[in-house]
Structure formats: structure tokens, C-alpha cells
C-alpha positions in Angstrom: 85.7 46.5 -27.8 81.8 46.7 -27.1 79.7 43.4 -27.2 76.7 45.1 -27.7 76.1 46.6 -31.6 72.9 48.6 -33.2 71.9 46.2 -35.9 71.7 47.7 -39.6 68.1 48.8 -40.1 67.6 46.7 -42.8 68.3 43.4 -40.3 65.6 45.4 -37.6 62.8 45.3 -40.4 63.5 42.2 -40.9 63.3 40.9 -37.5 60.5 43.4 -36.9 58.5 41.3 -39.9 58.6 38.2 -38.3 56.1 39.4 -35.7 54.2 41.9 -38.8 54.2 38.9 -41.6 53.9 36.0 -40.5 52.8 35.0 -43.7 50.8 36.0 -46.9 47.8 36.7 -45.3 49.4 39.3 -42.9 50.7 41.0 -45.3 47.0 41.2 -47.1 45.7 42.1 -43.8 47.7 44.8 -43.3 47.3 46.5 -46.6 43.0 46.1 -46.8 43.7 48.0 -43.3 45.7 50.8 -44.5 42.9 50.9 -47.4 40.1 50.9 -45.1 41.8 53.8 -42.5 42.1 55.7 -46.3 38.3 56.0 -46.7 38.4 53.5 -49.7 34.6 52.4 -50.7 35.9 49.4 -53.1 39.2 47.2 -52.4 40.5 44.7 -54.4 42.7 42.0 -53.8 44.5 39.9 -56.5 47.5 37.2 -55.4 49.4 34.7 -57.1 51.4 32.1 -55.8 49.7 31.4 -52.7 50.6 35.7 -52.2 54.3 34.7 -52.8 54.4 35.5 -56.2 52.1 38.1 -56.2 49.4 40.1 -53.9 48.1 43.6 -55.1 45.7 45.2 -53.3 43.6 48.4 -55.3 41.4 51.0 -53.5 40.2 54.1 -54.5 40.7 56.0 -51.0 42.4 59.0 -49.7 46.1 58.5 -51.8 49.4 59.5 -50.9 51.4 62.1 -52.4 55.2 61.7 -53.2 56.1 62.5 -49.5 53.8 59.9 -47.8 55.6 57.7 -49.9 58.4 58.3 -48.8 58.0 58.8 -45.3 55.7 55.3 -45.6 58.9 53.4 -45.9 60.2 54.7 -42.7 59.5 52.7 -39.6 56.9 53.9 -36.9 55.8 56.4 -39.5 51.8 57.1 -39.6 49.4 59.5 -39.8 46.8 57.8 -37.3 48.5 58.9 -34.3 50.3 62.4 -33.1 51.1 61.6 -29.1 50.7 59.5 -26.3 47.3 60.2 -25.1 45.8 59.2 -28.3 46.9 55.4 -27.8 44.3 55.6 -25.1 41.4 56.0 -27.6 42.5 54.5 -30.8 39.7 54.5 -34.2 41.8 53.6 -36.5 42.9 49.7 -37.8 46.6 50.8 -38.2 48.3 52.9 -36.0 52.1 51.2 -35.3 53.6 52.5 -38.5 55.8 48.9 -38.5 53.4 47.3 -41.8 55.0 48.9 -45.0 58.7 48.6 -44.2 58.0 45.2 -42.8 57.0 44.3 -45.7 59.2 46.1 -48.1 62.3 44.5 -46.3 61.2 41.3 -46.9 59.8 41.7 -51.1 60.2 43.6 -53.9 57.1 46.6 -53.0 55.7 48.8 -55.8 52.9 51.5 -55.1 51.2 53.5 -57.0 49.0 56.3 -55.6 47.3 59.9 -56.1 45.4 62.0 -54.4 41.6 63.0 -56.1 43.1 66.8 -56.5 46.1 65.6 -57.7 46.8 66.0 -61.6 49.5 63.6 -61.3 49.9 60.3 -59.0 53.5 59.0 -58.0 55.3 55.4 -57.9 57.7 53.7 -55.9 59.7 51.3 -55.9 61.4 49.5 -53.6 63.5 45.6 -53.3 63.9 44.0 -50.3 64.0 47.2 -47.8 66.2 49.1 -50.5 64.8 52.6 -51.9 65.3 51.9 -56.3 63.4 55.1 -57.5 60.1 57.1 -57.5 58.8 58.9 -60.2 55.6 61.2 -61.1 53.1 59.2 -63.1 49.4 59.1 -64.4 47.1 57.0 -62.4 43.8 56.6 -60.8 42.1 58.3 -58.0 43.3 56.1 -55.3 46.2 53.3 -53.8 48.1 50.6 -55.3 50.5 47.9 -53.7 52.2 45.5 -55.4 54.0 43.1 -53.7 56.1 40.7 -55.0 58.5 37.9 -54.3 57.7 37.6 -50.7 60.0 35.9 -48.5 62.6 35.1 -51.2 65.5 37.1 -49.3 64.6 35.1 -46.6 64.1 31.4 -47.1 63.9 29.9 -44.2 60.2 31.9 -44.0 59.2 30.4 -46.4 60.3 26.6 -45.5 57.6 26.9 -42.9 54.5 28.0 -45.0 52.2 25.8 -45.8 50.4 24.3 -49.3 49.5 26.6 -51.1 46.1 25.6 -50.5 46.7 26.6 -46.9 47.8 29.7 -47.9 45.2 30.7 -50.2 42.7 29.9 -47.6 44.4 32.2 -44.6 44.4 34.7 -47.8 40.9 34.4 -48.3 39.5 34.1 -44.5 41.6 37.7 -44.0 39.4 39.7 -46.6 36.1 38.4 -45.5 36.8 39.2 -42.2 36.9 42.8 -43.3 34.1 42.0 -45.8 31.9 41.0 -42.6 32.2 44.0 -40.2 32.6 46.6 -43.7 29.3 45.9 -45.5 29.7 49.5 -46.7 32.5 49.1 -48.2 33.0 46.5 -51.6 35.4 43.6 -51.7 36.5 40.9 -54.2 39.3 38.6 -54.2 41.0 37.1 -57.5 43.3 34.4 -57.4 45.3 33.6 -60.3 43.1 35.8 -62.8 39.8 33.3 -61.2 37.6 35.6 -59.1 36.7 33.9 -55.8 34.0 36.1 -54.7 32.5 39.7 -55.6 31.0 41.6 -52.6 29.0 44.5 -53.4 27.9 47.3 -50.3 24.2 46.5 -48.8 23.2 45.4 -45.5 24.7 43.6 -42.7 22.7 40.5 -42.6 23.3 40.3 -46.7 26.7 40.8 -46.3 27.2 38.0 -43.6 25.0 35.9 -45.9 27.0 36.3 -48.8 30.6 36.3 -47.5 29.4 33.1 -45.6 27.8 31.2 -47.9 24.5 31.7 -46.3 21.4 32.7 -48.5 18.8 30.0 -47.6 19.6 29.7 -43.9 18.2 31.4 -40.8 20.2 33.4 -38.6 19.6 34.7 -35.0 19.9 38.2 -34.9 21.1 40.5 -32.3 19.9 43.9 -32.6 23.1 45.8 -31.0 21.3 47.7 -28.8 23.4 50.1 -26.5 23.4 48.9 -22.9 23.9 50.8 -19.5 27.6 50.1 -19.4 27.8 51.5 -23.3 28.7 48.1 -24.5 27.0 47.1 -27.7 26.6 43.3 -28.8 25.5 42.9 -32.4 25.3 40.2 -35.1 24.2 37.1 -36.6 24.6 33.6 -35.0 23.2 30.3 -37.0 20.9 28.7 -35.0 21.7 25.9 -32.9 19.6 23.0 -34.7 21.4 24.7 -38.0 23.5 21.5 -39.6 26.0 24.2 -41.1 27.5 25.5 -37.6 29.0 22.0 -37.4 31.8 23.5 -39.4 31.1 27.2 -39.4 33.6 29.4 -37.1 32.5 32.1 -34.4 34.1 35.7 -36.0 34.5 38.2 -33.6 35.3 41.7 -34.2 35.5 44.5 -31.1 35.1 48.0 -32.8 35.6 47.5 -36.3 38.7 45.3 -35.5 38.6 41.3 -36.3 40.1 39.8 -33.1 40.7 36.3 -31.6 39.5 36.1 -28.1 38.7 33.1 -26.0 36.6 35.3 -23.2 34.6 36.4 -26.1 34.0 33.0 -27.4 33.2 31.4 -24.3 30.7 33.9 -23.5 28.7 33.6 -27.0 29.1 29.7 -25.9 27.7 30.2 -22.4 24.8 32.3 -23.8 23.8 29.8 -25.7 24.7 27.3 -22.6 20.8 25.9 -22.6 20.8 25.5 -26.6 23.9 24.0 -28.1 23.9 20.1 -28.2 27.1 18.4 -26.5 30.4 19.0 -28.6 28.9 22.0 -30.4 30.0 25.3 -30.8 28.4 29.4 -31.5 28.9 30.1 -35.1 28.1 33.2 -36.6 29.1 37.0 -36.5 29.6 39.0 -33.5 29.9 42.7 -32.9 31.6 44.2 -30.0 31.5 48.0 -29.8 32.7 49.8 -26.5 34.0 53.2 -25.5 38.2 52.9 -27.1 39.6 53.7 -23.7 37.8 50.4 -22.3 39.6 48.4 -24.6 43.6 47.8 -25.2 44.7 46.7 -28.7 48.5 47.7 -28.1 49.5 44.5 -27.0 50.6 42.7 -30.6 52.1 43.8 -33.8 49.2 42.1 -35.4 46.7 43.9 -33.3 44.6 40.3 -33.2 45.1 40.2 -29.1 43.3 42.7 -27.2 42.8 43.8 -23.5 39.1 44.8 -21.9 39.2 47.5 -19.1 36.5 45.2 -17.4 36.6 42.1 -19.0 33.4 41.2 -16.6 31.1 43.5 -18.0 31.7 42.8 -21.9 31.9 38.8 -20.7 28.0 40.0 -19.6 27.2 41.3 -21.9 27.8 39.7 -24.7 25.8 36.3 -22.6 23.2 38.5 -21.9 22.6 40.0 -25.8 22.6 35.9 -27.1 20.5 34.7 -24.6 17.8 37.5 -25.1 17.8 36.9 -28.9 17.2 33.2 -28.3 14.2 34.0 -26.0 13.0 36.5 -28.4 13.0 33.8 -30.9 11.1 31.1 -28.7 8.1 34.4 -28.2 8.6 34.7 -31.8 8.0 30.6 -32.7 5.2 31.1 -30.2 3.1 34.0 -32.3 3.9 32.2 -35.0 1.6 29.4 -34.2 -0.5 31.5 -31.5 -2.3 35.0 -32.1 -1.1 37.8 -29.3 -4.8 36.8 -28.0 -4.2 33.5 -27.4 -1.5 34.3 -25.4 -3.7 36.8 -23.2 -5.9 33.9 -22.7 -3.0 31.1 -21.6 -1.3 33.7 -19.1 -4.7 33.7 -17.2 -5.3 30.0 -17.6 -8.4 30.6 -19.2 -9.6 27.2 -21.6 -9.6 27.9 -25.3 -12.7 27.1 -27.5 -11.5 24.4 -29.6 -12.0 25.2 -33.2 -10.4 23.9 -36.1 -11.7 23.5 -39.8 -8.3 22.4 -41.2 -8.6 18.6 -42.0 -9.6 15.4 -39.7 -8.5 14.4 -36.1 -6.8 11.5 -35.6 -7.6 9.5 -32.7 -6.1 6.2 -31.4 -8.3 3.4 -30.9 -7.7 3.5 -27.1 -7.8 6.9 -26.4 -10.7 6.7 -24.1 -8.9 3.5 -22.0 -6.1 5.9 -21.1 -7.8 9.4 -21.1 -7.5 11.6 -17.7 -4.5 8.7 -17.1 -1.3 9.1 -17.8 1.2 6.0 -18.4 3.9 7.8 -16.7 4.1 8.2 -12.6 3.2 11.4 -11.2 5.7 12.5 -8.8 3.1 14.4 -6.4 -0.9 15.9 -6.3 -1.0 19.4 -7.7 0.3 20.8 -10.9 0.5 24.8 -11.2 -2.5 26.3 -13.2 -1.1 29.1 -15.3 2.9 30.1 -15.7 4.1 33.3 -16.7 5.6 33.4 -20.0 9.6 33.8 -19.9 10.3 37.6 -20.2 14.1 38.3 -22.4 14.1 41.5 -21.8 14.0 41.2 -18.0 15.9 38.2 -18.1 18.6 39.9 -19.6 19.2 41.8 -17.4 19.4 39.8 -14.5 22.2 38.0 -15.8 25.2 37.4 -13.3 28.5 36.3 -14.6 29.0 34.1 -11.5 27.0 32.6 -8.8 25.3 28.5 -8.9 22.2 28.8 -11.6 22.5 32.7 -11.5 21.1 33.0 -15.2 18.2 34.1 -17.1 14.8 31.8 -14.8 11.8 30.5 -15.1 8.7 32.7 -13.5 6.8 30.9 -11.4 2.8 31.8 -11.8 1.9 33.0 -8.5 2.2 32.0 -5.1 0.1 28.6 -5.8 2.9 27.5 -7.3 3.7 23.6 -6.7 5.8 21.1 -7.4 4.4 18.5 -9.5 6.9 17.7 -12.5 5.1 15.4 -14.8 2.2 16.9 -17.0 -1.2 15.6 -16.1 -4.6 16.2 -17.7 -6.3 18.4 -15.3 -10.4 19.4 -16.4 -11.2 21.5 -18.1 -7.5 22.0 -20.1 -8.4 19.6 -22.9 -8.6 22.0 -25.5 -6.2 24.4 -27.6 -6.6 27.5 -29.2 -8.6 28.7 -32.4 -6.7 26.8 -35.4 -4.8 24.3 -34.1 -5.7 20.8 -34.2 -4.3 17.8 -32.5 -3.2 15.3 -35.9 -1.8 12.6 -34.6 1.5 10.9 -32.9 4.5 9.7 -35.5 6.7 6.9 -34.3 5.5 7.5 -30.9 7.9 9.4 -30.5 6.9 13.0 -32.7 3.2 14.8 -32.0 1.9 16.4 -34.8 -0.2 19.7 -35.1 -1.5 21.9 -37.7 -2.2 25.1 -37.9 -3.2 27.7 -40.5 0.5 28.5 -41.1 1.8 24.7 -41.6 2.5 21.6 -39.4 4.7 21.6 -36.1 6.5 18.7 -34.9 7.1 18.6 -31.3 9.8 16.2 -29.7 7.8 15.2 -26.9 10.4 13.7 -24.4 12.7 17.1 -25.4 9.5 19.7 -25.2 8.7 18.1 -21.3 12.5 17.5 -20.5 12.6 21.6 -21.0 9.5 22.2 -19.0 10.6 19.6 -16.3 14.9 21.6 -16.4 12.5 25.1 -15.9 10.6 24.2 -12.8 13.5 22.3 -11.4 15.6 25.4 -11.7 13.4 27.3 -10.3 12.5 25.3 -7.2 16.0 24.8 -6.6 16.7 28.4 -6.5 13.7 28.5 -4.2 15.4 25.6 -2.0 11.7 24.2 -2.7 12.5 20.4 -4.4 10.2 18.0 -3.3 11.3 14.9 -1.6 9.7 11.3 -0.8 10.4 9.2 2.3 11.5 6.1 1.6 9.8 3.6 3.8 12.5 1.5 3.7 15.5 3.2 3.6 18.4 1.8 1.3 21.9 1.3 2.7 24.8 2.1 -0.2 28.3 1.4 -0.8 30.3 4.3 -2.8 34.0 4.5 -4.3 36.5 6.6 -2.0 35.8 8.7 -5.1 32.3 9.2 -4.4 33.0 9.9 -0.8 34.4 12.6 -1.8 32.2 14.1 -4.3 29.5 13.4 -1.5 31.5 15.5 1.1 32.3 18.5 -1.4 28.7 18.9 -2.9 26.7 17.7 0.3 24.7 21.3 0.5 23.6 21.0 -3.1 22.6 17.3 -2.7 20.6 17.6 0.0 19.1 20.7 -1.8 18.3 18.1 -4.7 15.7 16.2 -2.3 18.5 13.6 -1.7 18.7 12.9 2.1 21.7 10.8 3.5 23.4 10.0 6.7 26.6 8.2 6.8 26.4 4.5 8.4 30.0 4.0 8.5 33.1 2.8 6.5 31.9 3.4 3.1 28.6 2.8 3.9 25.4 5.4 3.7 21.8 5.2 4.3 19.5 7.2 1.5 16.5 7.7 3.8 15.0 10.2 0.9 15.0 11.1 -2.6 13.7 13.9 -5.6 10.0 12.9 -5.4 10.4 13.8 -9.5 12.2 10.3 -9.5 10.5 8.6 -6.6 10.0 5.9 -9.5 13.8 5.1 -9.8 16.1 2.9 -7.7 18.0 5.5 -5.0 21.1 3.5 -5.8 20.7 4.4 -9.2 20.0 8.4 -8.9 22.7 8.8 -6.6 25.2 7.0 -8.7 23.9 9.0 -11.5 23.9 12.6 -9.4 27.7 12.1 -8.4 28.6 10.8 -11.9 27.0 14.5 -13.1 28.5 16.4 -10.3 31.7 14.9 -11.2 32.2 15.2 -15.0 30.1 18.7 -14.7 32.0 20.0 -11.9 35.3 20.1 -13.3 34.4 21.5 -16.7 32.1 23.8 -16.0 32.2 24.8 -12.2 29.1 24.7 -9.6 26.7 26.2 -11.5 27.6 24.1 -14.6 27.6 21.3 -12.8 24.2 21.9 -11.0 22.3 22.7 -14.1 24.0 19.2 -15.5 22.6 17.6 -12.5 18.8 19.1 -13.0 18.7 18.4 -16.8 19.8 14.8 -16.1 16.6 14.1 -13.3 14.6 16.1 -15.9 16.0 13.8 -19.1 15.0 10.7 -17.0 11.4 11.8 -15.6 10.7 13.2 -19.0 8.2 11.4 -21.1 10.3 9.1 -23.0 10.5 8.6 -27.2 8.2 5.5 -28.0 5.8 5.9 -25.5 2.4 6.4 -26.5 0.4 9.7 -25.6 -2.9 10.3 -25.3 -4.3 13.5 -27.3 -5.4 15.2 -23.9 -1.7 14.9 -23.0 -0.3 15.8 -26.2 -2.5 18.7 -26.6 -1.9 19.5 -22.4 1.8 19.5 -23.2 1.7 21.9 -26.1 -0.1 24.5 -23.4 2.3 24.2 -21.5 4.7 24.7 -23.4 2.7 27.8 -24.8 2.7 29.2 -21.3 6.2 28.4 -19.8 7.8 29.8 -23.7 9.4 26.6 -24.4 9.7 26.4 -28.2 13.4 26.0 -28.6 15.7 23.4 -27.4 16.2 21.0 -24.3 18.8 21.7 -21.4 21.0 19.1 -23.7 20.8 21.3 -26.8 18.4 18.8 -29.3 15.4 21.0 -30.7 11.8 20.6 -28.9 10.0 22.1 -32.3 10.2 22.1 -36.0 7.6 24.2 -38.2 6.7 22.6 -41.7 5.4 25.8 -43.2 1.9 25.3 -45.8 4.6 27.2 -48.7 7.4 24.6 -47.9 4.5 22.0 -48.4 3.2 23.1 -51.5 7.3 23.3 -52.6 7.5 19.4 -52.0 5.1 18.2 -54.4 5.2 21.1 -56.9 1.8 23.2 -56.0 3.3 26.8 -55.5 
């Protein structure tokens, strides 16, 4: 007698909807699918129970007739697909033909549908995989499931749900998804007779607004332009400084489908490498749209896992469309405070005549004891006069997946171009441009400037660490950092550790300015260092180089851990909070930052600026 038997068909459904419905909210996925592949321009989805007791889903699509019924019920039926070649280029959500008898052999399954020529519509009705009856009936334009009961012919499913809370909430996350990347289309979701939300067609940035609980806060758009390798990145990200994306989620969908992907996401993360505080995520909506035979979603029931053709190239792309909507939104912060004039005039290095009617200056009372001197060391003579501002769109697409510090860098201004890392007060450079006045320092820490559009706040030890990351960047990739002889060089023990951090990384140490000769044992001799921190201890910036190539280096790799080494010598040559400025310096710094573009963040993520706009103002105390 044979070992081997074909299981009854109603046992293969039901092992086939263990991978289908894995709970509730599969089962609602699949069915807004099957809705959205009808044509339907308004879905509804009611549950009960958590969708145990109840989920009915209503659209007023394509419709079945009495034989699509039928033939629904049958496994690896569909009408998205007619042969092979087609699972090459697939348009459509559904395509398996496995959701609706997964379904029905695992709950009582009611639909009722008709076609828009159709006098008459048709239900069905079948329990737990079983055919009951189906019968001509009136109804509406349209589809109707019903499904009820789910799971109760097989309880140990159910054991492993989870609160109904839980439930509810996988429920709810599955129709906005669809909400999000459908704006044309209108979605609500009721829940025990209590609507949770009601989402009416319009735009895509209203839609992502609305479904997300985002009205009042700003978003980063990307524009979805098509790119040489026909991969198009769209969406909206929040903002970095934004206090919602501490709990907001990344959603990522790749043509029309809502995926989980962790190439994606750490490519939206790397984008936004320069921006993102320590321990802080993208959040937002992103867009994905490539050529269907680059892309492989046959690889899951659930059709949540996908394949790319060359997973390079969308990993690319999708850095390179974030990072030029974050520079577009530092040029953008820029002309907000500075007509397209003024920037003409700081790309040449030309002074501005300083003219401001907009309330007093506020001077210290020893401004003229520490004016043309600045109270932090200068690392060497000559400071460059004009920078070019950063370009996105030709940063963009310089962009290499791979390489040490291979991303979007800073221009340098010519080939004057010198190394001095701290801002001075050079003559002549005292002055800003037409409407902007120098107000005043806050907590030593904040400088203040108004303009005719509101106040900005600058963090000055985060505004130069930025300017400070930029030039070190560059001059590293120019194999150009400036170094000072000590004149008495510094002997050093290190950790067997260390030793070894020194002997892996000794080409990009000695390209930091660091010069050092072994002495023997674990001795070494630091006969140079970065003449950026010629003012430190050398015991102290090596210890604090190899600690940064060390925790760096294995999370992120050479370049991550090279851009973690320049952003710690900029964080401790940058001005620091509580140290008092002079307004020649605050005022020099905000030209700089003018011409270099810096108007976003620091390499460690914390914003540089903040805009307090005249109608925000006004909304404090009541006056608009």
C-alpha cells in the first residue's frame, strides 16, 4: 500500500491559507486588492470582531457574473494572467488565484456581485470551503464579500492571534496602505458600526496627510521624476527635525504594490545619512516605479517580498531622489531668507550693503574688545573667499552606492581654495545682505536674525560643525588635510585593540593629518596631527579617532566610518554652545553658510536653522 496520498482539496486550501491568511488583515488585504484590480473608485471596509466575526468589503467595480463566481472558488483561478510570459511583466495586485478559496475554506464566505449591464446580480454562498447555493438576485453595480466566522474551523489559528486591539490595528494599517499609493480611489473603514476614517479622492500629498494624521506638518517632497535607468522615486518624507517621525513608519510601495523591504529602507536611511539624528529613522511615503520585468513579486503568497533585477540601481536611486530633495530644501530655506540676487552677489564674494529698517541692533558691551578676534584658535592663515553653492541636481547624480565618502560633495570655490577650518572675520565681510539684521545672541548659545519674512535662529556650534564636516570632506577626498608638526613629539601607549584598529585603517589615518611611527612594544610616537585640532591633546584625538573608526567601522563600513571620523574633528573644532560671538562673527557665519548651502542639519543630524515666520508671530499673541 502507497505511503504517499493526494490530500482532499478541502485539507490543501487549508494548508494553502496558512501562508494566504495569516490573519484578519490578510484576508482584508486581499479583497481591497481584488477590488482595486476590478476598477472600483470607492471601497469600503466594515469588520467586527477584530475581522473574526465579521469583515465586508463593498466596491462598486467591474462585478462578476454567476460564472466568475463560480470559477472564483476554484484554486489558481484568475483573470490577471493567461501564460507564462506574462509573470514576467505583472500590473496587476492579484495574480495567484489562491485568495478566495483560501479564504472560503477557512469561513463562512458570502458575495454578492453584478456587472453595470447586468439587470440582475448573483450571490454565493459558501461554509468553510463547501459550495451551499447561488442564486440570481437584485443588487448594486458592483462587489460584495462577506466574510464571516474566520478561523472557527480551525482553532488553533486563532489561539495565536492577538488582542483584538492588535488585530484591529493590522486591520486598519492594511487599508491605508492602499489608501496612500490609491489617492484616486476613496476608502473608509468602519469598525463595529464606528467609522475610523473617511478618505475621499484628491491629491497625493492630501491623501498622505490625511491617512497619516498629518495636516499641519511639513513634508519633503520628492517629485518622482523619471531617471536614466527608468526608475522613478516619489513621495513624502517628514522632515528630520519633525518630532512626529519618532514614531511614524517608512511605507514603501514599488509599482502600486505595498511591500516590506530592508534594501529599500536602508537606502531612504542612507539618503538621509547627513540629516537624521543618532537612533532615528526615515518616516514618510515612498514610491518606487520601475519597468515590471526589473522587478520579481512571485516569490510569496502574500506578494509583500519582492526581488529587483538590479537591486544596485533602485538602491541608487532611491539615495540619490532623498538626498536631492533635502538639498533642494536647504536652496529653498536659503531664498527664503535671501533674494535670487543676493545669492548672485555671495557666489562672487562681492560685500553686501548693509541695510535694514526692521527694528534696533543689539550690540554687546564688548564688541569692540573682541572684534576682528576670535575667541576660538585658528587652525591656519588663509580662509577661502567665495564657495560655490551645493548643486542637487548635479549632486545627484554623482552618487555611488559604494566607495569611502563617494556621496553627494562640497564644491570648493576655485583653485585658491585653502584650508583654514575655523571662521574668521576677514575685511571687508562685515556686512549682510538688504533686510537682514544681526539681533542679538540667546543663551550664548542661539544667534538671532530678522528678516522681512520672520526671525531665524541659527545653532551656531551645529551651523559651523556643518561647514567645518563640508571642507573636511572635501579636502579629504582631495588627500589635502592640513597637518601641524609637533615640536615635541608625544610618545603613546594603545590597547592591543587599538593596535589593531591602527594597522587596519593606517591609510586613512595618515590621510586625516595624523602622522605616526611605531617606537616599539605598544608604544608610538605622534610626530603630527589635523592642524583643525592643533589645539587638542594628540593623546586625546587619537584615542578619539580609533574609538570613531571602531564603533563606525563595524556599523557602517569605511565610508561610514570615515564620515564618523570627520564629523567628530568638526564637532570638537566647532564653535561651542555658551561661547560668546561677536556680531562680525555671527553675521561672517551666516555668509558662509549662505554660500556653502548649509541651512539644514549637522553631520550628527540636530538642525542648524529654525525660521519663526512674522504670521506665526502675529498667531502667538493674537494680531492676525
Amino acid at each position: 500500500m502507497s505511503l504517499i496520498r493526494i490530500l482532499p482539496e478541502n485539507l490543501a486550501n487549508q494548508i494553502a491559507a496558512g501562508e494566504v491568511v495569516e490573519r484578519p488583515a490578510s484576508v482584508v488585504k486581499e479583497l481591497v486588492e481584488n477590488s482595486i484590480d476590478a476598477g472600483a473608485k470607492n471601497i469600503a471596509v466594515e469588520i467586527e470582531g477584530a475581522g473574526c466575526g465579521l469583515i465586508r468589503v463593498i466596491d462598486d467595480g467591474m462585478g462578476m457574473d454567476e460564472d466568475d463566481m463560480l470559477l472564483s472558488l476554484e484554486r489558481h483561478a484568475t483573470s490577471k494572467l493567461r501564460d507564462a510570459s506574462e509573470l514576467t511583466a505583472i500590473n496587476t495586485l492579484g495574480f495567484r488565484g489562491e485568495a478566495i478559496p483560501s479564504i472560503a475554506s477557512v469561513s463562512k464566505l458570502i458575495i454578492t456581485s453584478r456587472r453595470a449591464a447586468a439587470p440582475l446580480g448573483s450571490r454565493l454562498e459558501s461554509r468553510f470551503g463547501k459550495l451551499i447555493k447561488v442564486h440570481e438576485m437584485g443588487a448594486a453595480p458592483g462587489t460584495v464579500l462577506e466574510i464571516r466566522n474566520l478561523f472557527a474551523n480551525v482553532p488553533a489559528r486563532r489561539k495565536f492571534l492577538k488582542s483584538t486591539a492588535t488585530e484591529t490595528a493590522h486591520i486598519d494599517e492594511a487599508v491605508r496602505s492602499y489608501a496612500l499609493i490609491h489617492n484616486e480611489i476613496g476608502f473608509s473603514l468602519q469598525v463595529k458600526g464606528r467609522r475610523f476614517f473617511d478618505l475621499v479622492p484628491g491629491s497625493g500629498e492630501e491623501r498622505v496627510r490625511r491617512a497619516l494624521g498629518l495636516r499641519d506638518v511639513e513634508l519633503l517632497t520628492l517629485p518622482g521624476k523619471r531617471q536614466e535607468t527608468e526608475i522613478r522615486v516619489g513621495g513624502y518624507l517628514l522632515l528630520p527635525e519633525e518630532e512626529t517621525a519618532r514614531s511614524a513608519r517608512l511605507w514603501l510601495f514599488v509599482n502600486g504594490r505595498v511591500v516590506k523591504d530592508r534594501m529599500l529602507a536602508h537606502a531612504a536611511a542612507e539618503g538621509m545619512r547627513d540629516f537624521l539624528m543618532k537612533g532615528r529613522r526615515p518616516a514618510g511615503v515612498l514610491f518606487i516605479d520601475l519597468p515590471p520585468t526589473g522587478v520579481d513579486v512571485n516569490v510569496h503568497p502574500a506578494k509583500q517580498e519582492i526581488r529587483f533585477q538590479h537591486s544596485n540601481q533602485v538602491h541608487g536611486a532611491v539615495v540619490a531622489a532623498v538626498h536631492l530633495a533635502l538639498k533642494r530644501r536647504q536652496d529653498e530655506l536659503r531664498n527664503k531668507i535671501f533674494k535670487p540676487r543676493d545669492n548672485a552677489a555671495l557666489e562672487t564674494g562681492e560685500p553686501f550693503a548693509r541695510e535694514c529698517s526692521q527694528g534696533p541692533e543689539l550690540k554687546r558691551q564688548d564688541e569692540s574688545a573682541v572684534r576682528g578676534e576670535l575667541s576660538v584658535s585658528k587652525a591656519v592663515e588663509s580662509i577661502p573667499a567665495a564657495v560655490s553653492p551645493i548643486r542637487a541636481e548635479e549632486e545627484a547624480g554623482e552618487y555611488q552606492a559604494d566607495g569611502v565618502l563617494s556621496g553627494p560633495e562640497f564644491e570648493p570655490g576655485g583653485a585658491g581654495y585653502a584650508e583654514d577650518m575655523l571662521f574668521e572675520v576677514p575685511a571687508g565681510s562685515d556686512s549682510l545682505p538688504p533686510g537682514v539684521c544681526y539681533a542679538g545672541q540667546f543663551m550664548e548659545t542661539y544667534l538671532l536674525f530678522e528678516f522681512s519674512k520672520g526671525l531665524l535662529v541659527i545653532d551656531q556650534h551645529a551651523a559651523q560643525e556643518r561647514l567645518l564636516f563640508e571642507d573636511l570632506k572635501h579636502s579629504y577626498q582631495r588627500r589635502a588635510l592640513a597637518n601641524q608638526c609637533l615640536m615635541f613629539p608625544e610618545m603613546v601607549e594603545v590597547a592591543i585593540s587599538d593596535m589593531q584598529i591602527l594597522e587596519q585603517y593606517s591609510a586613512e589615518i595618515s590621510r586625516l593629518g595624523l602622522e605616526i611611527d611605531y617606537f616599539g612594544g605598544s608604544n608610538f610616537v605622534i610626530k603630527a596631527v589635523p592642524a583643525l585640532l592643533a589645539h587638542l591633546s594628540p593623546m586625546d584625538i587619537l584615542r578619539d579617532v580609533l574609538a570613531r573608526f571602531e564603533d563606525a567601522g563595524n556599523a557602517q563600513g569605511p565610508r561610514g566610518g570615515m564620515e564618523a571620523v570627520l564629523a567628530g574633528m568638526a564637532c570638537k573644532a566647532a564653535v561651542k554652545a555658551g561661547q560668546r560671538l561677536s556680531r562680525l562673527e555671527a553675521e561672517h557665519l551666516l555668509i558662509r553658510m549662505m554660500t556653502a548651502g548649509v541651512f539644514s542639519h549637522c553631520p550628527h543630524g540636530r538642525p542648524v536653522v529654525k525660521i519663526f515666520s512674522c504670521r506665526d508671530i502675529k498667531k502667538w499673541f493674537h494680531r492676525t
